[in-house]
N, C-alpha and C positions, 0 to 999 in steps of 0.2 A: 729395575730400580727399587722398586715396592719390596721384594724378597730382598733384595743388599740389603735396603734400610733392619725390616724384621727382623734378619739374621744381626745385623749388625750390634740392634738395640738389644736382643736379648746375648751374647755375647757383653754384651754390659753391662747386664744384667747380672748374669754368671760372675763378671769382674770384683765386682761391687761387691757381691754374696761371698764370693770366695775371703776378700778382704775382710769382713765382718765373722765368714767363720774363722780366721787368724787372729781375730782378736778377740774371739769370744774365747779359742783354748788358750790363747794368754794368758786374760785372765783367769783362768780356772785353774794354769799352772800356778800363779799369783795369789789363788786362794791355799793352796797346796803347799806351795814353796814362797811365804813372802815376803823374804829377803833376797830370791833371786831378780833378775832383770830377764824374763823370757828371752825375747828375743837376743841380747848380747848372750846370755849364758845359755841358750837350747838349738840356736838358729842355726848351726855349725858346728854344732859336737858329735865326736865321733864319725861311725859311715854313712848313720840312719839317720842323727836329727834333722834336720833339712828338708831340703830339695831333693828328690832320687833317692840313692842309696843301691848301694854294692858291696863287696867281701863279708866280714864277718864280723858284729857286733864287736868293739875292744873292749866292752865292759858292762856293766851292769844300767850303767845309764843309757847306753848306746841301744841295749836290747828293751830297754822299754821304747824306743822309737821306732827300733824293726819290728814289736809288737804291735806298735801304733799303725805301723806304715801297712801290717796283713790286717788287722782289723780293718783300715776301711777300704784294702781288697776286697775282703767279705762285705762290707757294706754294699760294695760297686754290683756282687752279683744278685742282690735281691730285688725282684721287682719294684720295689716301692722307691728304688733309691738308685732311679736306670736314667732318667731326664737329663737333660741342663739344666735344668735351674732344682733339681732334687736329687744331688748326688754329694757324697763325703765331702767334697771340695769347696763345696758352693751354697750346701743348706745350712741354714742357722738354726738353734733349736735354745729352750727354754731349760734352764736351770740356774739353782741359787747356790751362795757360798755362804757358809756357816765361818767369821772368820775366827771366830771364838774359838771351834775346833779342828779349826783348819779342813771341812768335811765338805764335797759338792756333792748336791743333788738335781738329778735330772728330773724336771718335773712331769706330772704325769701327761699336761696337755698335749705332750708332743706328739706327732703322726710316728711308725713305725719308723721309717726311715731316721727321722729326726732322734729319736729314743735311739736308735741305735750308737748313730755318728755319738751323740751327747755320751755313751757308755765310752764307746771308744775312746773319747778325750780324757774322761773324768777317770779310767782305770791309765792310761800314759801319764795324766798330773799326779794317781797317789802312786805310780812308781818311781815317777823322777822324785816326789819327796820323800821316798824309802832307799835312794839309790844316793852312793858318796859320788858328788862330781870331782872330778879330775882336771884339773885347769890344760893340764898339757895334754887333753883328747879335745880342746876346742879348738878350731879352725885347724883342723889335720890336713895334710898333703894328700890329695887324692891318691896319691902312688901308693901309700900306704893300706888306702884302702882297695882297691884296685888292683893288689898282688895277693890279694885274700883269693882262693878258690870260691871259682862261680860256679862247682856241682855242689859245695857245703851251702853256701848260700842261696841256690835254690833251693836244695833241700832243707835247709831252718824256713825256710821263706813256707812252702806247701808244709810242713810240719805244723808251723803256728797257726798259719789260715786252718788249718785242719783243728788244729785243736781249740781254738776261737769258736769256729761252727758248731763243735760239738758241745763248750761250755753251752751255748746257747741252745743249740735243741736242748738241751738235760734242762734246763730253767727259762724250758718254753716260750722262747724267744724267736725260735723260727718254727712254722709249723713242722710236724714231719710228718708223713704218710704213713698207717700203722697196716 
């Protein structure tokens, strides 16, 4: 009973976290794009913004969310950000909105893990506000995307994570072994 309970509490723990970090990239889309309404306009567009994601980015907006979505792949394999309650989904971390120039910064106090997810967000909000939205790629027909080839889409998928990781070691973000 003692471990249900634990399990259970931190489990809602995790719940809670995860909800706060959804609304922390919210707003940070909100600081980026603040005429949109995140969640009506990002929550369902395309194959990537969402939930999951399959086939093939339709657009330019779509591929900043399958960019999003490998970033915190790579988040998921770094030590610092392997926990329940310290992983992409579930940690929160510290940054400001400049609304004057529409500019977010992650700030420095954040642990490794937290800097990272925080980079993740803040480069998916300045793409969505560098990317034209399309009204007719929101709330798409799974079918559509689900007849996209899943060797192209794995392969975008390990392409970006790859090249995510290696922006990061070049600007020593992940250690690397010399």
């Amino acid at each position: 009973y003692i471990h249900y309970e634990f399990t259970r509490n931190i489990f809602s723990v995790a719940h809670l976290n995860s909800i706060k970090n959804l609304l922390q990239f919210k707003d940070m889309i909100k600081c980026t794009v603040p005429d949109s309404s995140p969640l009506l306009d990002f929550a369902d567009y395309g194959c990537f913004c969402g939930l999951g994601g399959t086939g093939t980015p339709v657009d330019q907006l779509d591929q900043c969310c399958f960019t999003h979505d490998a970033c915190y792949g790579t988040a998921k394999t770094l030590q610092s950000c392997s926990s329940v309650l310290d992983n992409p989904y579930t940690n929160t971390y510290d940054y400001k909105c400049d609304e004057n120039t529409k500019t977010v910064t992650c700030l420095g106090d954040n642990d490794e893990c937290e800097m990272f997810i925080c980079k993740c967000d803040k480069a998916a909000a300045e793409c969505f506000a560098q990317s034209p939205y399309n009204a007719s790629n929101n709330h798409l027909p799974s079918s559509v995307c689900s007849s996209a080839s899943r060797e192209t889409s794995s392969f975008l998928t390990a392409l970006t994570a790859f090249t995510v990781t290696l922006t990061l070691i070049y600007h020593n973000k992940i250690p690397c072994n010399k």
